[in-house]
C-alpha positions in Angstrom: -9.5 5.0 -8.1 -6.3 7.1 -8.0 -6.7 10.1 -10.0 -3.8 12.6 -10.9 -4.4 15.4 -12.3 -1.2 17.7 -14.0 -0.9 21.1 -12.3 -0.6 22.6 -15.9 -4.4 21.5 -16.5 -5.4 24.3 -14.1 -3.6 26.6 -17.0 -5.8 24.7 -19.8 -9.1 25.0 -16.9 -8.2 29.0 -17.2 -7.6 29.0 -20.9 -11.2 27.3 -21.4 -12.9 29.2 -19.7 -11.0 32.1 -20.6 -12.3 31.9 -24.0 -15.8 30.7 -22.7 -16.3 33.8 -20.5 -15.4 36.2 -23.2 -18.3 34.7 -25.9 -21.1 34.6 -23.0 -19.9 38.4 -22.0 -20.0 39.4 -26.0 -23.0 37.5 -26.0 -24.6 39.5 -22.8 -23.2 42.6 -23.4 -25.2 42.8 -26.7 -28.4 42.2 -25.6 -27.9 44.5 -21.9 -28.6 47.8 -22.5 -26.6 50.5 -20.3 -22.9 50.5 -19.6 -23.5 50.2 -15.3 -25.0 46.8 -16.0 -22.1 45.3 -18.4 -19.3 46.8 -15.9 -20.8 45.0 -13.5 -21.2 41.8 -16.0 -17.3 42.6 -16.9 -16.2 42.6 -13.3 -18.1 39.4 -12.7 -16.1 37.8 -15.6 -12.6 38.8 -14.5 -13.1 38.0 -10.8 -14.1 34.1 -12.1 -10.9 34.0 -14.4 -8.8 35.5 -11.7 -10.1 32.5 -9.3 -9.8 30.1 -11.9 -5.8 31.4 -13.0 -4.7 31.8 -9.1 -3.1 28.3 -9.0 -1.2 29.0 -12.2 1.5 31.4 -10.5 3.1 28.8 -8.7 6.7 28.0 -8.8 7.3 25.2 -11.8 9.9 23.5 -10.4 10.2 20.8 -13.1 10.5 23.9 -15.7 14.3 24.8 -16.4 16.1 27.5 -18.4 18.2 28.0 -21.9 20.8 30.7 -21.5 23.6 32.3 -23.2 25.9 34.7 -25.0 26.2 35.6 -28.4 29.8 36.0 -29.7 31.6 37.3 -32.5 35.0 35.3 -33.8 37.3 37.7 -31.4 34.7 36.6 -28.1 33.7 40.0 -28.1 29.6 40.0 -27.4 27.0 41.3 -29.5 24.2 43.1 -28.0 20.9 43.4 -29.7 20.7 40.5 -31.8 17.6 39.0 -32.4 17.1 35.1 -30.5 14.6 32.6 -31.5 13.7 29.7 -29.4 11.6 27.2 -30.8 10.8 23.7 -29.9 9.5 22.0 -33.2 7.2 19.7 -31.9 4.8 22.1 -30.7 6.2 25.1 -32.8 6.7 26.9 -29.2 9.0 30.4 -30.1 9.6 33.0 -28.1 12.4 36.1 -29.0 14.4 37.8 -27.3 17.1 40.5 -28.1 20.3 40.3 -26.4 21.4 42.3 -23.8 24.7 44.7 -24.0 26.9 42.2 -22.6 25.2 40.0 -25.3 23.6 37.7 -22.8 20.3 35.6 -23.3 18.2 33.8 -20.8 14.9 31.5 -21.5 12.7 30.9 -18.3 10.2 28.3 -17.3 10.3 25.6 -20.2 9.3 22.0 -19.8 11.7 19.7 -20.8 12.3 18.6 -24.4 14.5 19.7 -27.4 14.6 23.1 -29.0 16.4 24.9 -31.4 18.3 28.8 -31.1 18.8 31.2 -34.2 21.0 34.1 -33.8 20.4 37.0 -36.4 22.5 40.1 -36.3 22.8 42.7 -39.3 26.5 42.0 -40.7 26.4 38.4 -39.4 25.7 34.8 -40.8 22.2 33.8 -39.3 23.1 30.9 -36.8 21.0 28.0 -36.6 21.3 25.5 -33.4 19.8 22.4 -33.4 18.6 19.6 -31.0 19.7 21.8 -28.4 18.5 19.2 -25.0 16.9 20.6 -22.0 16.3 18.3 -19.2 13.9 18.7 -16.4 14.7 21.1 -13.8 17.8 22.0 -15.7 19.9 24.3 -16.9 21.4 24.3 -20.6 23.8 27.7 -21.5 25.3 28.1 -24.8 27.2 30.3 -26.2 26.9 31.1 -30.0 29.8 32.4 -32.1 28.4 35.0 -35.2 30.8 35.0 -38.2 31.0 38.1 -40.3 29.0 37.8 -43.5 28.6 40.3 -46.2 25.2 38.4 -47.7 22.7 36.3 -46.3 24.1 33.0 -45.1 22.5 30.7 -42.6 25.2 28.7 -40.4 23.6 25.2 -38.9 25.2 23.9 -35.6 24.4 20.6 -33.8 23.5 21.1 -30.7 24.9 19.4 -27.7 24.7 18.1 -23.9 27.2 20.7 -21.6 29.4 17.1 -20.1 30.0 19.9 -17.1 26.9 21.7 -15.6 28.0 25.2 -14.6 24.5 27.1 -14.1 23.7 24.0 -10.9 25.8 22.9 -8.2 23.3 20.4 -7.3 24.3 16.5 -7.4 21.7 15.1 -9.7 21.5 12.5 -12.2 18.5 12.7 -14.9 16.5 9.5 -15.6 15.4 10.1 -19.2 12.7 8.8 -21.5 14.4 6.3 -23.3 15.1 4.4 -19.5 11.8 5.5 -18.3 10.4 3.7 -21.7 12.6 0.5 -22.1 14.1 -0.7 -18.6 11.8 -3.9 -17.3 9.9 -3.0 -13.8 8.4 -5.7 -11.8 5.1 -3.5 -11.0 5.6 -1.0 -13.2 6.5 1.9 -10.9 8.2 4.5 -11.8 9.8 5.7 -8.7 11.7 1.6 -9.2 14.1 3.7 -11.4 15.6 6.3 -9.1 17.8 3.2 -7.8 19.4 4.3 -11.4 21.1 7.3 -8.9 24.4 7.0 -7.1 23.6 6.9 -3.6 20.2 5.5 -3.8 19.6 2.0 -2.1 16.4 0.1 -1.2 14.9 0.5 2.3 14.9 -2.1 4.7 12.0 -4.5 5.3 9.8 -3.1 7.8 10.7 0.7 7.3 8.2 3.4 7.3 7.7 3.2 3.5 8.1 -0.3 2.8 5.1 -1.0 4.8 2.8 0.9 2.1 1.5 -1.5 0.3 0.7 -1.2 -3.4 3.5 1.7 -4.4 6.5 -0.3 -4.6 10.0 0.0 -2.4 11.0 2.3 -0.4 13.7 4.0 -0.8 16.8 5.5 1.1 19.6 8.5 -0.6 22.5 9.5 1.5 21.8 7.5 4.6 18.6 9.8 5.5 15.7 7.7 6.3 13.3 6.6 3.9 10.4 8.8 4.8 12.5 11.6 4.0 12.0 12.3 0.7 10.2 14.8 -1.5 8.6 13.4 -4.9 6.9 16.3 -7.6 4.9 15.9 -10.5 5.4 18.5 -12.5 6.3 21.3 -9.9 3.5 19.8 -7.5 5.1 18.1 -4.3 2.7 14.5 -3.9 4.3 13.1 -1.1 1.7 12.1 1.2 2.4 12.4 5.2 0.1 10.1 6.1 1.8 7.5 4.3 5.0 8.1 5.8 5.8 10.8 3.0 5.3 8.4 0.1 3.6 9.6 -2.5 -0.4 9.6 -2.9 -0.6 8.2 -6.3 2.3 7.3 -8.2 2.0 8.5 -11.9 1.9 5.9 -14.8 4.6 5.2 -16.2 3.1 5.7 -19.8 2.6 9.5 -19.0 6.0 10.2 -17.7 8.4 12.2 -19.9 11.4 11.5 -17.4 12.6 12.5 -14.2 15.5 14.0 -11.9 16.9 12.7 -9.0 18.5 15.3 -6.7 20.5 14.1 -3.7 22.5 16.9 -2.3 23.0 20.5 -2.4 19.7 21.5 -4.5 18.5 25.6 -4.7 16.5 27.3 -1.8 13.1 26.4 -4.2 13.4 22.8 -3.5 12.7 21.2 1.1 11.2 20.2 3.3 12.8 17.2 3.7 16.4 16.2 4.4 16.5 13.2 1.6 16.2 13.5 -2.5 13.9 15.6 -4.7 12.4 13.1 -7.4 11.1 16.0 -9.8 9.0 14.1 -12.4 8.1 16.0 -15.9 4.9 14.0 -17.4 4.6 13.8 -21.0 2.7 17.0 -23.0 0.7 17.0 -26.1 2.2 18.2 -29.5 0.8 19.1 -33.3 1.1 15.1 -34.0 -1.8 13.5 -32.5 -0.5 10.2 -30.7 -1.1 7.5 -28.4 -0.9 3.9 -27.9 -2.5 0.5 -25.9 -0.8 -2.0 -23.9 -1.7 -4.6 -21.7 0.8 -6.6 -19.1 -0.6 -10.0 -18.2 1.3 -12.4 -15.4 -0.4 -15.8 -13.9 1.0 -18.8 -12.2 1.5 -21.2 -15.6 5.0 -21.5 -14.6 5.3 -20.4 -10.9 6.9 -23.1 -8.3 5.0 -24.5 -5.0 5.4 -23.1 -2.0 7.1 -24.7 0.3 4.8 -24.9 2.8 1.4 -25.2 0.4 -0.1 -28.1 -1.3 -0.3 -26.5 -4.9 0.6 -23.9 -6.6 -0.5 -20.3 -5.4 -3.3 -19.2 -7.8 -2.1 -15.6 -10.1 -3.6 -13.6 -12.8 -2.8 -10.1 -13.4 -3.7 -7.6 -15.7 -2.1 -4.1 -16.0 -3.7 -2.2 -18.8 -3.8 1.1 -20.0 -3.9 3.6 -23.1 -2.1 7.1 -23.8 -3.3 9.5 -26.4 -2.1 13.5 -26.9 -2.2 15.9 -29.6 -4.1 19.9 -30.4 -6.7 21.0 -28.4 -9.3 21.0 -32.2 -12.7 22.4 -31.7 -14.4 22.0 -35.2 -15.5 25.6 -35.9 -15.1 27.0 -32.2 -11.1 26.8 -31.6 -7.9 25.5 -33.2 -5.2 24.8 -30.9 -2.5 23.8 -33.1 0.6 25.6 -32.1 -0.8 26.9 -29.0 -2.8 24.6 -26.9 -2.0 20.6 -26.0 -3.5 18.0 -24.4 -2.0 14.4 -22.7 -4.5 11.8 -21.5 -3.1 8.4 -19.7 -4.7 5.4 -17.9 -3.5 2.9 -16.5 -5.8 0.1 -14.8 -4.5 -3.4 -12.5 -6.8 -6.2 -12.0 -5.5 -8.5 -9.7 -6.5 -12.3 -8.0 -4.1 -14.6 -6.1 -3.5 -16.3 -2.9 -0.7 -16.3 -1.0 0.1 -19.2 1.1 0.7 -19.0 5.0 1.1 -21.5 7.6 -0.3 -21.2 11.2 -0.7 -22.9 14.6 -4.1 -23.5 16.3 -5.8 -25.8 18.6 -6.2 -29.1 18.1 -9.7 -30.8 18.5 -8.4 -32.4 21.9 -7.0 -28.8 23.3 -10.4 -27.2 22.9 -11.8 -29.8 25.3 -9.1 -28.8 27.3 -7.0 -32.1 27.2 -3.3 -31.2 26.5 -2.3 -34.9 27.0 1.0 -35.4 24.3 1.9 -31.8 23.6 4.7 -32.3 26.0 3.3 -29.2 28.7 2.3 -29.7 31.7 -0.8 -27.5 32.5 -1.4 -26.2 36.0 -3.9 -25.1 38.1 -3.3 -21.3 38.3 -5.2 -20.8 41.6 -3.2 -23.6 43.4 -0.3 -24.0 41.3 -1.3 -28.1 41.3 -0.9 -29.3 37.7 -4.5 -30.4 36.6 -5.3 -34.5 36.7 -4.5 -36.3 32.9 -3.6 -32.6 32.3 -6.5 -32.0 31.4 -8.8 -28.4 32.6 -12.0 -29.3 34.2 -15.0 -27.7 32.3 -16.2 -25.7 34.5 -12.9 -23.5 34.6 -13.3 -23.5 30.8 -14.8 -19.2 29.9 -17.8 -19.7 27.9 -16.4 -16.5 26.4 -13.2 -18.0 25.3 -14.1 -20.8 24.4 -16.7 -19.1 21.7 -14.0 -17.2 20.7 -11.9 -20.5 20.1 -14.5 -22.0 17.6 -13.8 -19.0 15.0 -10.4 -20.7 14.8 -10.3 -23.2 12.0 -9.6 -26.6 13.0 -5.7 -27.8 11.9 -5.7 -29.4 8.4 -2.1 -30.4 8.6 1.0 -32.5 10.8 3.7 -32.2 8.9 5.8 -29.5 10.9 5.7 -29.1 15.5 5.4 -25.3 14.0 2.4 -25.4 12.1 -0.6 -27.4 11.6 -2.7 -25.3 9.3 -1.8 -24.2 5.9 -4.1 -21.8 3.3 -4.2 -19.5 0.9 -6.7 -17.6 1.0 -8.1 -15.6 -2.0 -7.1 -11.9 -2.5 -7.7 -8.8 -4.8 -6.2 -5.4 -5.8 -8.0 -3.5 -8.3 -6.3 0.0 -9.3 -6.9 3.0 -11.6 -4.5 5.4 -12.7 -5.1 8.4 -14.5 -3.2 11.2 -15.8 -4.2 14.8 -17.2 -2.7 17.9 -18.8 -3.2 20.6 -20.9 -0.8 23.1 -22.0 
């Protein structure tokens, strides 16, 4: 069983425990008489939730940013207004006061859709909406203030920028509406990076096409296929000892969407010469939801082989179940507005045959009688082909010839190739699963 696990879930770990350790210390610290013995206690405490919060500082490279300036009608800036960031799903804010060259700038959000307001005194309150961030990008926006003697609210529709100016990466963003409605033979995600310019299928018998299980390989810019870099959520899962493809490829169910980045990406992305696939998975919000599926494929309406007797045998099942909403403790902690969880699985149960066709030994050749195959079999002491050509049994290895018995015996004649045809029976069983907590 492949098990992913988001990096953010280390931040939910620390925020558990967090609260956790702080009712056992109130709960020690009570009954402990003597303030040496509760420092100690304290320092105990913060030492686990330092441990448990080390992995959290780590660059989020699937986070982007939300910048801008706030202008009056004569593009002069404001400094000092008041800006609100919220994304109404999860009824995330943050504020911020603009700088004297009336300059904002929001760091390390997960992609989704937020909105800006822009409050200065003498101004019309500005309202942005549906203002899109995508993963691992960049989204400025500049906000024009008109004078106002009274309270007025001004709403504005927010908008994609058609040219990125913050980036000067070549990238193109699969989103979730691909990521939810193209068809994928499989179900892999990493199928839809073939969506990029630049981005062609590796050649059969390549370094990744070889791992079975994950889908293609693929190849960006003409560097090799092992060459690229795949992250989940900030977290590089490329595996070297699969030629660089990835460990355990996400479901697709828990995947918010992705970036593809080809050429000329910052300093925080390497490693490797090829693309960055930077993969944002899906986060929980106030609405508790979720939903079932189940993919089923089997051989009602599959052709023969060519080479087989009957149709190949096929049945495939590829199941699963999503589910996210508020962390809700009944009487202990309510997360709503401040703490999220995202749970995915994803499960393939897999029987079929495949059929191949083979030479072996005939009956006759195992006796050592090649009469009718059309070779003449010599001695290869004297170089005398052997009489009937036929080998004597007593030049026959023992050894050999056990080993020739694990053969089958041929169960066909139609082809000089091959004389034995089968199909034998096969399984893949797989288990996906996919955590977070924000």
């Amino acid at each position: 069983m492949n098990c992913y696990l988001s990096p953010v879930l280390k931040m939910g770990f620390c925020a558990g425990m967090l609260l956790a350790a702080v009712a056992w210390a109130r709960n020690r610290l009570h009954v402990i008489d003597g303030w040496h013995r509760g420092s100690r206690i304290r320092a105990q405490i913060w030492f686990i939730i330092l441990i448990l919060c080390a992995g959290v500082a780590k660059a989020q490279t699937a986070t982007g940013t939300i910048s801008g300036r706030a202008l009056d009608p004569a593009n002069a800036v404001i400094g000092g207004a008041q800006v609100t960031l919220t994304e109404p799903q999860t009824n995330l804010t943050r504020l911020q006061a603009t700088g004297a060259d009336g300059s904002f700038v929001f760091r390390a959000l997960p992609p989704g859709e937020y909105s800006l307001q822009v409050t200065q005194a003498g101004f019309a309150k500005v309202i942005v909406s549906g203002v899109r961030l995508d993963v691992a990008g960049a989204n400025n926006i500049d906000i024009t203030l008109q004078p106002a003697a009274t309270a007025q609210t001004v709403n504005v529709k927010g908008t994609s920028p058609l040219l990125q100016v913050n980036d000067s990466s070549l990238s193109s963003v699969i989103g979730h509406a691909q990521v939810e409605t193209l068809p994928l033979n499989g179900r892999n995600v990493i199928q839809l990076s073939h969506l990029a310019a630049g981005v062609v299928t590796s050649a059969k018998g390549s370094a990744t096409q070889r791992q079975a299980n994950y889908g293609p390989g693929f190849q960006v810019g003409g560097q090799r296929d092992n060459a690229n870099e795949i992250l989940v959520d900030g977290i590089d899962i490329s595996g070297m000892e699969l030629n660089n493809y990835p460990l355990a490829v996400p479901p697709i169910d828990s995947v918010a969407e992705f970036r593809v980045q080809t050429a000329n990406y910052s300093a925080e992305f390497g490693g490797n010469s090829g693309a960055i696939i930077n993969i944002a998975t899906k986060r929980g919000t106030n609405a508790i939801h979720g939903a079932l599926f189940e993919y089923f494929r089997n051989n009602a309406l599959d052709a023969r082989n060519y080479f087989a007797t009957s149709v190949s045998p096929l049945k495939r099942n590829q199941f699963g179940a999503t589910l996210g909403g508020p962390v809700v403790l009944p009487a202990i902690y309510n997360g709503r507005d401040r703490t999220f969880w995202y749970f995915s699985y994803e499960g393939i149960r897999q029987n079929n045959s495949i059929s191949s066709a083979k030479l072996f030994p005939t009956a006759m050749e195992r006796t050592g009688n090649f009469n009718g195959t059309g070779t003449t079999i010599v001695d290869p002491f004297t170089k005398v082909p052997f009489l009937n050509n036929t080998i004597p049994s007593n030049l026959i290895s023992s050894v050999g010839q056990n080993l020739l018995n694990l053969y089958p015996l041929p169960n066909s004649t139609g082809s000089a190739a091959f004389n034995y045809v089968n199909a034998p029976p096969q399984s893949f069983d797989n288990d996906l699963i996919s955590t977070r907590i924000d």
